[in-house]
N, C-alpha and C positions, 0 to 999 in steps of 0.2 A: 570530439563529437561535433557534427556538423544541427545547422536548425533548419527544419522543414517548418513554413508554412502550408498547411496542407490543402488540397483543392476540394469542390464541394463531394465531387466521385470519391476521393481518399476517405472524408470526414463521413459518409454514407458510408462505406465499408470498416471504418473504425470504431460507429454504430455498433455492427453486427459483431463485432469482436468483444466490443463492450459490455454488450448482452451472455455472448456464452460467460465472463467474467462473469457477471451479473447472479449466472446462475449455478454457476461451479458455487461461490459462495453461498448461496442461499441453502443450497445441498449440501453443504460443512453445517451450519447452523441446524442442520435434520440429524444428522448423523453425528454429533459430539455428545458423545456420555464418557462417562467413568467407563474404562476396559478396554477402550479404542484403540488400536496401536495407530505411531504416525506413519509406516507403510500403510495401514486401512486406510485411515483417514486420505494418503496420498493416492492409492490406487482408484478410491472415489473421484477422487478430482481429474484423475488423468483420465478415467473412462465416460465421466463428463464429456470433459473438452475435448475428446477425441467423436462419441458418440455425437456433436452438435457441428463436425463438421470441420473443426479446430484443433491445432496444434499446440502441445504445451512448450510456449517460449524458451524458460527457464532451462529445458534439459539439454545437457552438452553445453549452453551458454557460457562462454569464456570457460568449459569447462566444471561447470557446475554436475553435480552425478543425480541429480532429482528430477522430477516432472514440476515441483512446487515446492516455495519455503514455507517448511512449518517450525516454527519456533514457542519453546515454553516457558513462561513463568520470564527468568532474566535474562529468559535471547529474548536478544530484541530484534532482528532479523538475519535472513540465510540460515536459519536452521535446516539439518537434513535431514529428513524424513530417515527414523530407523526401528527399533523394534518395541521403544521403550512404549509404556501402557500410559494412559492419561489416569489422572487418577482424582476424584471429587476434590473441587476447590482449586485446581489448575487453571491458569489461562490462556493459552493457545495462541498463536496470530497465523492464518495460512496467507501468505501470500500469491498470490496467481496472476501470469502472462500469458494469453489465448494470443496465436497469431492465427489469423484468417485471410484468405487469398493474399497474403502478404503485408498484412494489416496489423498495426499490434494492439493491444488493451492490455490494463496493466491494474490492478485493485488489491485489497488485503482488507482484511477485516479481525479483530480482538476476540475469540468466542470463549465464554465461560463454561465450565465443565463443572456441570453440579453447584453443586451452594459456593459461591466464591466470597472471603471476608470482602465487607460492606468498603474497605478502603481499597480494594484490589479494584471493586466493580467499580468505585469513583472512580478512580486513575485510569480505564477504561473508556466512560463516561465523557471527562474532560479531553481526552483523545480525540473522541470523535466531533467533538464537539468545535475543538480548534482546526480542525477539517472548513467546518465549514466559517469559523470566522475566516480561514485563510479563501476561500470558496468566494468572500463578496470582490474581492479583487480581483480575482481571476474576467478582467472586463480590458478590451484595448484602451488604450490610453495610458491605467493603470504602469506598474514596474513591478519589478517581482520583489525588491525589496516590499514593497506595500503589501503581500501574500507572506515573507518570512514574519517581517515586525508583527504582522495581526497573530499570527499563532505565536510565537514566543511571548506575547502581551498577555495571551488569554491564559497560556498555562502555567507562566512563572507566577500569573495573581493569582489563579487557586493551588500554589504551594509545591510546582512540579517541577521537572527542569527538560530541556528539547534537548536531544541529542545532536552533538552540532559534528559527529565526522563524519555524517550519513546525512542525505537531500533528496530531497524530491526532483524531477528532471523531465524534459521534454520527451515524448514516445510516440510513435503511430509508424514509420517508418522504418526504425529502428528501437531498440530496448529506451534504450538511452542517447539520448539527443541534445542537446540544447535549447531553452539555459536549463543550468542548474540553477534546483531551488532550493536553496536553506534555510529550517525551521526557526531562522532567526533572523536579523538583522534590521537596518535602518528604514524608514517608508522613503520614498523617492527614492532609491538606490536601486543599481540596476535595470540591466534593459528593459526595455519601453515594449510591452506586450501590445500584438495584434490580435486582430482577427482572424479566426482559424488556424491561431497556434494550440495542437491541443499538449497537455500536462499532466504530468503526474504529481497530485499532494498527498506530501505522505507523511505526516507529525508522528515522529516518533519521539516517544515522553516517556520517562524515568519516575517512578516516586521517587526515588533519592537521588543521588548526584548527576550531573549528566555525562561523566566518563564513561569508557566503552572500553572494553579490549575484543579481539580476536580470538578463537579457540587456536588448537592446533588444527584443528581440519583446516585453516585457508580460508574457511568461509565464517562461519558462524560468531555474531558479533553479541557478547552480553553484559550486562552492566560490569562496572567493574568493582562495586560494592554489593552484587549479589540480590539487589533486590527488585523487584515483579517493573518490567516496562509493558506497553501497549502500542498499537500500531493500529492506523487507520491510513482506508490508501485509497481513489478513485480517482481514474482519468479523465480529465476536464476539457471540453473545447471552450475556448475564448471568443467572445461575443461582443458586439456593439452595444448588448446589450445584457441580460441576466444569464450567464455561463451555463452550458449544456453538461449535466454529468452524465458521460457515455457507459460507464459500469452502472450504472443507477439502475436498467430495465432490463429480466430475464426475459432472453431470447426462449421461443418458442420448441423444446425439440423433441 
């Protein structure tokens, strides 16, 4: 993986990518009930981001067979959209890549299907939450060790554990760029973040243990003690000052 710092024309058009993200997911959040299948729910997202102008990343990617990961309940990510029904009390995570004039944005979001027990929706909760303790470092100067420690701090204190064979990673250019960022480790460690590097932070968290295994599809990664994980994910540019989230605003379409 190589690292792009990106130019202000690149970070304007990673914007507009950020956006149709933005709004693919807001449109999942309309559209999650009990009876869904995950081809609906994926075909929603694809005629999204195709209707705004955008391309869905993910499909073909290294060979991936989807437009978007949806995973449920103890996938914790790469799930493949197929015929199964969501069913009340399920939790969802779709994850989505919008490329735009060759631009990329990268986001994911936890959504709850009907009444979800009150410790499913915590562990959810505290997901998104150590998004944004990892979110105040995201500033030049900073190191991205100081973005792992803050989230593995926040959610091993309210009793969860980060999954550490999966990281968050540099994108606008490419999927995946440079650095990797891992839901854990030291503060001061790790390269010395600039300005207009933009990022993907993606804490992904376990109620129980933080092992993972692989299915046999090649892709789809979930606990390995079987119980409910959550994923929160938005592309971040790096600031001199208080960090841009470029999936934060739906684009217009």
């Amino acid at each position: 993986m190589a690292l792009y710092i990106k130019s202000d024309v690149e970070v304007a058009g990673m914007r507009i990518a950020g956006r149709i993200v933005a709004g693919v997911l807001k449109r999942v959040a309309e559209v999650v009930v009990p009876g869904i299948t995950l081809k609906e729910l994926e075909a929603v997202c694809i005629d999204y981001i195709r209707s705004a102008g955008g391309v869905p990343t993910f499909l073909g990617y290294r060979g991936f067979p989807a437009g978007v990961c949806i995973s449920v309940n103890d996938e914790v990510v790469h799930g493949i959209p197929d015929s199964r029904v969501l069913n009340d009390g399920d939790i969802v995570k779709v994850d989505v890549g919008v490329t735009k004039d060759g631009l990329i944005a990268d986001g994911a979001r936890t959504f709850f299907v009907g009444r979800v027990e009150p410790a499913v929706a915590q562990l959810v909760r505290v997901t998104e939450a150590a998004f944004y303790e990892g979110l105040k470092f995201c500033r030049a100067g900073f190191r991205v060790g100081d973005i792992s420690a803050a989230i593995q701090r926040y959610v091993e204190a309210q009793g969860y554990s980060v999954v550490r064979e999966l990281h968050g990673h540099g994108v606008g250019v490419e999927l995946h760029e440079e650095p990797t960022i891992p839901n854990f480790g030291k503060p001061g460690s790790g390269r010395k973040l600039e300005k207009n590097m933009t990022l993907a932070i993606e804490p992904m968290v376990n109620m129980g243990g933080p092992a993972v295994r692989t299915l046999k599809n090649g892709w789809t990664v979930v606990t390995a003690d079987g119980k409910p994980s959550a994923h929160y994910e938005n592309t971040v540019l790096v600031t001199d000052d208080e960090p841009e989230i470029l999936t934060g605003v739906v684009e217009p379409v």
